[in-house]
C-alpha positions in Angstrom: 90.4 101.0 122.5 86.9 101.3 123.7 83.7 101.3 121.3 81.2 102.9 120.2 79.4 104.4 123.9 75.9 103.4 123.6 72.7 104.2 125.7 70.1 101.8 127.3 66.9 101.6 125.5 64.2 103.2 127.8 60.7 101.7 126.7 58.0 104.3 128.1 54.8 103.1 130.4 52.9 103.2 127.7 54.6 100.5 125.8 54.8 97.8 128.0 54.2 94.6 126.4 52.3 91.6 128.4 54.4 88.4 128.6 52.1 85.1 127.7 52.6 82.9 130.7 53.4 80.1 128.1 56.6 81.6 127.2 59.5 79.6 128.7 61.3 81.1 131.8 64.6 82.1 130.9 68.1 84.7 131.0 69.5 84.8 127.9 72.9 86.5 127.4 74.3 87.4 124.0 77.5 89.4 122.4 77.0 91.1 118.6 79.8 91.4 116.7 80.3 95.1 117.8 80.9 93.2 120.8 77.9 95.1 122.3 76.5 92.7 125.5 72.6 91.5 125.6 70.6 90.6 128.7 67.1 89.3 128.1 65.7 88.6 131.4 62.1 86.8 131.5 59.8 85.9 134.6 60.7 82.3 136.1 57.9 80.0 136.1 56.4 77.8 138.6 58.3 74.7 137.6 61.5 77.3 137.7 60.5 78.2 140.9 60.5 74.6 141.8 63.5 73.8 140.9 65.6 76.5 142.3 63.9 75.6 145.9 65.2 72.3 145.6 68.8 73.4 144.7 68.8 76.2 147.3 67.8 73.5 149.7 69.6 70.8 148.8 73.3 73.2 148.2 72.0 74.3 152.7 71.8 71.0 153.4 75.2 70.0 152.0 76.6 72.7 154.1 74.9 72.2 156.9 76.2 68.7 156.6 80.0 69.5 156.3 79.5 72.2 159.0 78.3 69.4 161.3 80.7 66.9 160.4 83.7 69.2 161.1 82.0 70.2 164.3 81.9 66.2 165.2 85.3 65.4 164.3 86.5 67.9 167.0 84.7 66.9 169.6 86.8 63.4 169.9 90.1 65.3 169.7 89.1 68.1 172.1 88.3 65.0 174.6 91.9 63.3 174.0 93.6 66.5 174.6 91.6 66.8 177.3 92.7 63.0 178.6 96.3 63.6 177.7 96.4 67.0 179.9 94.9 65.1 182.7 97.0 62.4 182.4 100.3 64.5 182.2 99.1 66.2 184.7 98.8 63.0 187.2 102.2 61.9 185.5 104.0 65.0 186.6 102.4 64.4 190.5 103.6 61.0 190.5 107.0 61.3 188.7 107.9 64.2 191.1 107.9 62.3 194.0 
């Protein structure tokens, strides 16, 4: 069984409030015990910024590193297949004769 259907709060123009920049950057995410979901949702500072340029980086770098190293560990076996057709291939010439 569902709850109680409730609305958004709409806060009009007029009420905006000004954030300090000293408040701490941050998503917070609560339940009541109505079991009625929470999203505060506050402007990400420049150390926040900081920080999720380095992850962002660093998580393309990791898979621009596995890309590449799956891309190198083909190349060998596309050259032995390669060999081995060539050599079966000069096998079959001289085994026919």
């Amino acid at each position: 069984m569902r709850g109680p259907h409730t609305e958004p709060e709409i806060i009009p123009p007029d009420r905006v409030e000004i954030e300090s920049p000293r408040q701490p950057a941050a998503t917070w995410v609560w339940i009541d015990a109505a079991g009625t979901r929470h999203i505060q949702v506050r402007r990400i500072g420049p150390l926040g910024i900081i920080l999720l340029a380095l992850f962002i980086g660093t998580l393309a770098a990791m898979v621009f590193v596995v890309l590449v190293g799956a891309f190198l560990i083909w190349i060998p076996v596309a050259i032995l297949l390669f060999v081995a057709a060539v050599v079966g291939g000069l096998m079959r010439r001289y085994l026919a004769r």
